[in-house]
Backbone atoms as SQL, in Angstrom:
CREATE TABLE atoms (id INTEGER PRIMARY KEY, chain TEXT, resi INTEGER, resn TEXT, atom TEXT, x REAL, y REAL, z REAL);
INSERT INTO atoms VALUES
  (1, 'A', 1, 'UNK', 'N', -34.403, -36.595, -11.303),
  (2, 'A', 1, 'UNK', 'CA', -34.859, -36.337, -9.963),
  (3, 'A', 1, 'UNK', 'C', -34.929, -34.827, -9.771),
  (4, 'A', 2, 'UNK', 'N', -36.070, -34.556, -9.136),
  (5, 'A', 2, 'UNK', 'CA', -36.054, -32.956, -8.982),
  (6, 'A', 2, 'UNK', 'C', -36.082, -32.262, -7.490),
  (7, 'A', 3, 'UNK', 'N', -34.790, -31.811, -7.317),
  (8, 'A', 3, 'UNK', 'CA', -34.335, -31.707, -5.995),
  (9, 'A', 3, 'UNK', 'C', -35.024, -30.145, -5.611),
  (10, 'A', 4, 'UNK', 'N', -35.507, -29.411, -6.764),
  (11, 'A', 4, 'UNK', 'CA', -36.290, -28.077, -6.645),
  (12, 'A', 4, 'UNK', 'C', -37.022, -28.003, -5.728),
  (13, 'A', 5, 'UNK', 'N', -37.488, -28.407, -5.197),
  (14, 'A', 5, 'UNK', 'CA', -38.661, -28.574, -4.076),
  (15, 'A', 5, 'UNK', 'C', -37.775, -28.395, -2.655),
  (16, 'A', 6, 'UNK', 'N', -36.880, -28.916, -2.837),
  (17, 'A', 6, 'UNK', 'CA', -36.195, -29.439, -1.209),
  (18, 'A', 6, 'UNK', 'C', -34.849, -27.576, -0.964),
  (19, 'A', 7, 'UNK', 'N', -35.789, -26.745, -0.757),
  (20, 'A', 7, 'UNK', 'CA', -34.762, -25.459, -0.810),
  (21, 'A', 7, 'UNK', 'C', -34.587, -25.612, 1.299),
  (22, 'A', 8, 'UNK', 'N', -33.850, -24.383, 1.422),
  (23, 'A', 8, 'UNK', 'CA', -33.622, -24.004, 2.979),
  (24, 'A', 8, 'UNK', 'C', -34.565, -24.006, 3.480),
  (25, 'A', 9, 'UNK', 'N', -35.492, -23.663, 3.146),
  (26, 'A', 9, 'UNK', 'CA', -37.141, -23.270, 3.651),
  (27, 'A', 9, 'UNK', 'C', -37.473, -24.427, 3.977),
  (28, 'A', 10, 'UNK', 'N', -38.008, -25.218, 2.909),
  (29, 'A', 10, 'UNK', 'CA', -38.171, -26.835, 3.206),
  (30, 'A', 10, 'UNK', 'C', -37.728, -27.764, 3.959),
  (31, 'A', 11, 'UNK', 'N', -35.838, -27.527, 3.625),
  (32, 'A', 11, 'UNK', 'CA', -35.511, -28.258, 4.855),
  (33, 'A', 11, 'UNK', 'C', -35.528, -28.104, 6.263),
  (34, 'A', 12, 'UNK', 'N', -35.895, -26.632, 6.312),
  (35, 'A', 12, 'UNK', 'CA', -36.324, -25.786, 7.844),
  (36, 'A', 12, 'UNK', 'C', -37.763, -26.384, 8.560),
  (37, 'A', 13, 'UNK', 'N', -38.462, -26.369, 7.644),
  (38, 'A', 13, 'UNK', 'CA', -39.689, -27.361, 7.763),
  (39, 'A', 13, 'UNK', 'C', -39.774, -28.939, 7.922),
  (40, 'A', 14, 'UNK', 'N', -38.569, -29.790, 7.459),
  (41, 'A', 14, 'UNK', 'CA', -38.843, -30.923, 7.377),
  (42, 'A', 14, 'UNK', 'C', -37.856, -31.134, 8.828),
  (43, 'A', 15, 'UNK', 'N', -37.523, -30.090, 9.310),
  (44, 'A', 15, 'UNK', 'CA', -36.608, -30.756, 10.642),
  (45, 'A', 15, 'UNK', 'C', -37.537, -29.701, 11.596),
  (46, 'A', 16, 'UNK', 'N', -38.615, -29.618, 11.431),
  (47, 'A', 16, 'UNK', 'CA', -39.931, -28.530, 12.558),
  (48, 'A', 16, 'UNK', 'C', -39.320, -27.794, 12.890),
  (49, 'A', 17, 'UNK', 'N', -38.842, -26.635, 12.278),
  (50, 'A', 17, 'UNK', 'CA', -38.308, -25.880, 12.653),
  (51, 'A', 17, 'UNK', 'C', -39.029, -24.631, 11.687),
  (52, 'A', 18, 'UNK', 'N', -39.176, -23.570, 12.539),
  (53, 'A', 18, 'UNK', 'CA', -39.281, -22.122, 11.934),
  (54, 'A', 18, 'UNK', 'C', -38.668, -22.508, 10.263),
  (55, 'A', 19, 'UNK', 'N', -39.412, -21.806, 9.272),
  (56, 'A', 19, 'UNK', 'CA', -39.234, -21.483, 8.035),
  (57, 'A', 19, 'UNK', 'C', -39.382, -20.832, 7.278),
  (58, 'A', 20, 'UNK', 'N', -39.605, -19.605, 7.918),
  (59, 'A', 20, 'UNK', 'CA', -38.932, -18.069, 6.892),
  (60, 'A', 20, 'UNK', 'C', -37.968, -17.425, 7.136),
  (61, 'A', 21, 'UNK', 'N', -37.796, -16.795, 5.855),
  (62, 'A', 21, 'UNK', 'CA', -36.315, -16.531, 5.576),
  (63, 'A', 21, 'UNK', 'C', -35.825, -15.730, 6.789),
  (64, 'A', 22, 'UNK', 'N', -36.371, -14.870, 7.249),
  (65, 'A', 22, 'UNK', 'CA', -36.082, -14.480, 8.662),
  (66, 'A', 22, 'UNK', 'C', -35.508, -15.189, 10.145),
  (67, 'A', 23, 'UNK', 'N', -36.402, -16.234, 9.720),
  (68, 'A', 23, 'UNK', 'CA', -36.592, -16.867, 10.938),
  (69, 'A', 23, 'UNK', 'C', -35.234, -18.049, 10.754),
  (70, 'A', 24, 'UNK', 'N', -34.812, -18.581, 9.628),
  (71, 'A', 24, 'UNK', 'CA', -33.816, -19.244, 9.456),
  (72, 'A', 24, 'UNK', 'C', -32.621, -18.436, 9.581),
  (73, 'A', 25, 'UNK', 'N', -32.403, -17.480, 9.389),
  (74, 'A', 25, 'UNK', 'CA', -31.629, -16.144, 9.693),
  (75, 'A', 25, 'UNK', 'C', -30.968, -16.232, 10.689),
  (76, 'A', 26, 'UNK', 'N', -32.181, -15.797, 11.613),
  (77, 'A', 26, 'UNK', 'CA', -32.465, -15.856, 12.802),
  (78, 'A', 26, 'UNK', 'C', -31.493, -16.959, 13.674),
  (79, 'A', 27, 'UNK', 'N', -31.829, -17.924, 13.730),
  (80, 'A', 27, 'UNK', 'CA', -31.749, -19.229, 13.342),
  (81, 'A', 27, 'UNK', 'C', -29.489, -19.676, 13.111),
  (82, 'A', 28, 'UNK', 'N', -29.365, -19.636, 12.127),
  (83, 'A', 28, 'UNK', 'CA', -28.123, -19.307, 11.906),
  (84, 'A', 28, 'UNK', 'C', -27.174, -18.213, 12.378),
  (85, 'A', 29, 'UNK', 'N', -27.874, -17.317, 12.769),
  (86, 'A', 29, 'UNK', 'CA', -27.107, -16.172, 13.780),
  (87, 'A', 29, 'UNK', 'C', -26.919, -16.698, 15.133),
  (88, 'A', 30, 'UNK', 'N', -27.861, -17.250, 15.465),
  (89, 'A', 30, 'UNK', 'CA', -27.758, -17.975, 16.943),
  (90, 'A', 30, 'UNK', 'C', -26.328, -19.218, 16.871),
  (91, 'A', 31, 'UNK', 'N', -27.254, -20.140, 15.920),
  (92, 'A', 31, 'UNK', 'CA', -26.487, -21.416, 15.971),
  (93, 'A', 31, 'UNK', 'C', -25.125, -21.428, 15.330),
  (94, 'A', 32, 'UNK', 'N', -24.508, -20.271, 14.869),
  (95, 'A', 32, 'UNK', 'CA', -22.976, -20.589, 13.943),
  (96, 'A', 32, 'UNK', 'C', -21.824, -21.153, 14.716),
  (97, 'A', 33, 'UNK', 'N', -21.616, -22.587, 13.779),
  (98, 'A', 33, 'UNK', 'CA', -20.095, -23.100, 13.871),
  (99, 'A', 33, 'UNK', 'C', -19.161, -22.444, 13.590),
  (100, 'A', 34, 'UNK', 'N', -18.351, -22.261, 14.614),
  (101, 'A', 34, 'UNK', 'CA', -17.154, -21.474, 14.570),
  (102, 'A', 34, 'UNK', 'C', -16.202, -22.171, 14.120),
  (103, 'A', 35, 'UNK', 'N', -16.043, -23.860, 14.484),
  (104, 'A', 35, 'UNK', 'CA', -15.239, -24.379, 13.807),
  (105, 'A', 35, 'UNK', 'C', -15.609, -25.324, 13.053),
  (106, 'A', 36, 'UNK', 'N', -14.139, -25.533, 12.196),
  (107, 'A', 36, 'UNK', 'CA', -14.944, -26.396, 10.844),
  (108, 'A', 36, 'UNK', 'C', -14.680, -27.722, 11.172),
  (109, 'A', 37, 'UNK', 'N', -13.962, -27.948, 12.511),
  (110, 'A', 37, 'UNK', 'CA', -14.270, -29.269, 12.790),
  (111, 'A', 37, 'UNK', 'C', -15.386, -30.210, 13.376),
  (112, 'A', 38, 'UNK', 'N', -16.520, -29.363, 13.649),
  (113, 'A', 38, 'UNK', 'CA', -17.519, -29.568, 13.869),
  (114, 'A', 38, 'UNK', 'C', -18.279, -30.086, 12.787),
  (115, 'A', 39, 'UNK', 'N', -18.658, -31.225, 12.795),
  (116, 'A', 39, 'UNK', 'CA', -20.042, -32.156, 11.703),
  (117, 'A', 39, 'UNK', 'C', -21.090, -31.146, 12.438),
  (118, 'A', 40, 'UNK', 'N', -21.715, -31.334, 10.831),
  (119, 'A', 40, 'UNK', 'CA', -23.379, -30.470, 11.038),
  (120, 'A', 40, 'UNK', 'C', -24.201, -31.154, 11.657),
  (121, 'A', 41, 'UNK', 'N', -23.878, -32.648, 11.673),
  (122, 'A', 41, 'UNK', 'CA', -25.151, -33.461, 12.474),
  (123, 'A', 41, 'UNK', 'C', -24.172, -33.400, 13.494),
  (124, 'A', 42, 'UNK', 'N', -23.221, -33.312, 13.960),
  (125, 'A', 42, 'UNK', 'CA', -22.689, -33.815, 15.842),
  (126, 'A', 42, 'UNK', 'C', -23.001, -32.235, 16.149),
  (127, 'A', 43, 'UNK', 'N', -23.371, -31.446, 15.986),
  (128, 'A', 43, 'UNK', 'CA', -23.996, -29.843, 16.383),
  (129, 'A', 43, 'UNK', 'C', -25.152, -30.154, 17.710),
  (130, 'A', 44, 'UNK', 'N', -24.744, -29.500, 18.431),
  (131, 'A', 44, 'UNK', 'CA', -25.665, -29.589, 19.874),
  (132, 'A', 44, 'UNK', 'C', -26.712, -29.797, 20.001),
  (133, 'A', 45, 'UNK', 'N', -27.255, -28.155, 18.823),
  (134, 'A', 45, 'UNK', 'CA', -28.245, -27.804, 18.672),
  (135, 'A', 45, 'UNK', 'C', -29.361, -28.518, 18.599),
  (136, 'A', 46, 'UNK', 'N', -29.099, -29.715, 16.993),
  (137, 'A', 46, 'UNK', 'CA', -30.460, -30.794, 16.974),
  (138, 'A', 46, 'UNK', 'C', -30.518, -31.707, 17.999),
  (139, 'A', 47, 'UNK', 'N', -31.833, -32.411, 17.484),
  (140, 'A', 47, 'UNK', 'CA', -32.360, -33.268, 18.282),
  (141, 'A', 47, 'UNK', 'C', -31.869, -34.465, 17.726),
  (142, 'A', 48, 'UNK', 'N', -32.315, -35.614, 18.505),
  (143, 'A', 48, 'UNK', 'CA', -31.644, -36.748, 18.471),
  (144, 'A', 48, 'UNK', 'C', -31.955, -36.816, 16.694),
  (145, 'A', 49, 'UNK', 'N', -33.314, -36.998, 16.125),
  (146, 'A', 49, 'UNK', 'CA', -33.871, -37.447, 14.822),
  (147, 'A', 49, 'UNK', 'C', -33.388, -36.271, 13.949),
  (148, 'A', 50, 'UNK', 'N', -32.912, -34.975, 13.930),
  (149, 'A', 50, 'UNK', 'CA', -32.891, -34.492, 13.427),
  (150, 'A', 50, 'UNK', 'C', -31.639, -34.210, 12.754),
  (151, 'A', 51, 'UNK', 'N', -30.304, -34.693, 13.858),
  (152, 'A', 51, 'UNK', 'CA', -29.311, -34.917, 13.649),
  (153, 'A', 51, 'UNK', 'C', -29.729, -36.100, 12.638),
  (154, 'A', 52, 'UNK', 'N', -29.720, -37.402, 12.916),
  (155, 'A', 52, 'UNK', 'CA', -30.410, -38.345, 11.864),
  (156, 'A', 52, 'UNK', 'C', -30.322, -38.192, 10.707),
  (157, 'A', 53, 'UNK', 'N', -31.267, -37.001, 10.784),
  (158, 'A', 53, 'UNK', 'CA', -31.971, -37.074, 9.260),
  (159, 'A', 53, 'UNK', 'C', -30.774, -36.298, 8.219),
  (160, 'A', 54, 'UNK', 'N', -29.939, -35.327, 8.914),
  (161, 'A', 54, 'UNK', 'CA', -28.774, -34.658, 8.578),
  (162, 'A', 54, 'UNK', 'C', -27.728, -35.677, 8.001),
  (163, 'A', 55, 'UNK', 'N', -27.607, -36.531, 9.043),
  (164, 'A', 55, 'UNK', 'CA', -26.565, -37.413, 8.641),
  (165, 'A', 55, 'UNK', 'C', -26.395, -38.371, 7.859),
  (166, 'A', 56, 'UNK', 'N', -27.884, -38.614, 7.478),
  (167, 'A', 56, 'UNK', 'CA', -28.541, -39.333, 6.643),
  (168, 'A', 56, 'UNK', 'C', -28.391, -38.705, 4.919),
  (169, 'A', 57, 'UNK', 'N', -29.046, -37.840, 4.940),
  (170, 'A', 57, 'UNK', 'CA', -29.479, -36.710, 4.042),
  (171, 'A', 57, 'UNK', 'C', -27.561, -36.843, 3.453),
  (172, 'A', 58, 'UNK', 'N', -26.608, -36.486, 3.710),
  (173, 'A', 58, 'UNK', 'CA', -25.370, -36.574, 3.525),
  (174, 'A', 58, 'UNK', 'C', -24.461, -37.798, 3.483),
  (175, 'A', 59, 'UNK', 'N', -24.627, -38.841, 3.910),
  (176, 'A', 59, 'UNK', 'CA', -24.059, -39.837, 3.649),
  (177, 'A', 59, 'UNK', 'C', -24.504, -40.538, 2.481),
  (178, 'A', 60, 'UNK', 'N', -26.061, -40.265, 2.418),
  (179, 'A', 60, 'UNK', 'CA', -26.357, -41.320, 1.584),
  (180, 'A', 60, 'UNK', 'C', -27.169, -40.151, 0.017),
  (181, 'A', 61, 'UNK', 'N', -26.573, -38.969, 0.127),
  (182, 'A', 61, 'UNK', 'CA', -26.465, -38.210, -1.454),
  (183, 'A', 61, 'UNK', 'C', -27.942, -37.974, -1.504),
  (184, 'A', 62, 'UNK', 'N', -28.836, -37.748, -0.112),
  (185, 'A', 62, 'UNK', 'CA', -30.321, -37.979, -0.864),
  (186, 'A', 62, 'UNK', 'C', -31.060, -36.452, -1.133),
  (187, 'A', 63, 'UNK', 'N', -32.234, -36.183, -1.760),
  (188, 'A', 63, 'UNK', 'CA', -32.567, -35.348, -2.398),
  (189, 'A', 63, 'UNK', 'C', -32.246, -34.297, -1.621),
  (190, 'A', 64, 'UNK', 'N', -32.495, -34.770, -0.097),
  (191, 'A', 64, 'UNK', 'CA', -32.387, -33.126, 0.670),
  (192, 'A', 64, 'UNK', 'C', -30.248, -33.064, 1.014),
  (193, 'A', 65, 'UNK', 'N', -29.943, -33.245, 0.323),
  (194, 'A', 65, 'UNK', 'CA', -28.538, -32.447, 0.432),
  (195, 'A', 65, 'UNK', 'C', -28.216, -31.572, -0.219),
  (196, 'A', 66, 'UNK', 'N', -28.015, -31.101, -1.267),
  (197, 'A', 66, 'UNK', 'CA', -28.098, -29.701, -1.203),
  (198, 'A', 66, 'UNK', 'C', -28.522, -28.541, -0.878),
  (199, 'A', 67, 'UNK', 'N', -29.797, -29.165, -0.250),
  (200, 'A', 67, 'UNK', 'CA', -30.044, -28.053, 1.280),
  (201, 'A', 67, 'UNK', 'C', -29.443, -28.199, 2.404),
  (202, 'A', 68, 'UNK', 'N', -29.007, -29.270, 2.835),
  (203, 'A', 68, 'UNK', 'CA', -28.101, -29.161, 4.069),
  (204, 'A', 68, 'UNK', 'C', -26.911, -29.059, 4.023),
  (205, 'A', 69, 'UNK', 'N', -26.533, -29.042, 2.374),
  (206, 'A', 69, 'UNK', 'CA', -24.723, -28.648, 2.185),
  (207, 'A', 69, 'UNK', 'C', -25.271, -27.213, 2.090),
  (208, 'A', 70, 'UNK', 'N', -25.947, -26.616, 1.485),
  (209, 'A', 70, 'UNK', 'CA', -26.317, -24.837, 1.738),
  (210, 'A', 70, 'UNK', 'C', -26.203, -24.384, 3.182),
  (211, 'A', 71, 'UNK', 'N', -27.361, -25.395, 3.839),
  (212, 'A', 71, 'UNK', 'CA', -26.812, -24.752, 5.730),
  (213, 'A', 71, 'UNK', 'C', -25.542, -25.439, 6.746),
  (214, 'A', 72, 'UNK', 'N', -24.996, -26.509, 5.740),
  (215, 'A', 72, 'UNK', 'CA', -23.570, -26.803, 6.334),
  (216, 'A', 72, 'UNK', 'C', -22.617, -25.450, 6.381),
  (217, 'A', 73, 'UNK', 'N', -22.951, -24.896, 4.711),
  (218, 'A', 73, 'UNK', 'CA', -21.686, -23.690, 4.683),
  (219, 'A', 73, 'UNK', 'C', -21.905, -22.401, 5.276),
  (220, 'A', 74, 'UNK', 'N', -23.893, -22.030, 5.701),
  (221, 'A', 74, 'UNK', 'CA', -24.394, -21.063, 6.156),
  (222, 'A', 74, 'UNK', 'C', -23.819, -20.880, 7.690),
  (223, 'A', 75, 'UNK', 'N', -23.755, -21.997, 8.472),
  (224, 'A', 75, 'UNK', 'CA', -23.678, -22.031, 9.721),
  (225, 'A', 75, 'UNK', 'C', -22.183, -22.027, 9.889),
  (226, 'A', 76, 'UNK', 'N', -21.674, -22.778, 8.707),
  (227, 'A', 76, 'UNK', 'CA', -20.269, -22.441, 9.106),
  (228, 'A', 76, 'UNK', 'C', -19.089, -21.257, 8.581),
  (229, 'A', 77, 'UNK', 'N', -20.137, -20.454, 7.956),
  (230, 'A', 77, 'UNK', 'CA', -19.620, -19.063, 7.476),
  (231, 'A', 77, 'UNK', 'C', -18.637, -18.241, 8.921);
């Protein structure tokens, strides 16, 4: 399986969201979890589907998680 395709960028795109590197930046400067008890999908921020697709994407190991374990640890830097 080739998870190459599915980077930050991509997954910035597949949840309609701004997707350059700037703009995800951007993006993560605004939105940072301060705490680590916060789930990346129970985060305010998304939308109903987008949380979804997060929680999805992570429970069930699918191609796009290692992009959202990249912005799990980005946001929660």
């Amino acid at each position: 399986m080739d998870r190459s395709l599915h980077s930050i960028n991509n997954l910035f795109a597949q949840l309609g969201l701004p997707c350059e590197d700037h703009e995800i930046d951007q993006f993560i400067r605004t939105h940072t979890l301060f705490s680590q008890r916060i789930r990346l999908d129970e985060a305010t921020f998304w939308t109903p589907s987008q949380a979804s697709f997060i929680k999805e994407s992570l429970d069930f190991d699918s191609d796009w998680s290692e992009a959202v374990d990249e912005l799990n640890t980005r946001l929660h830097a």
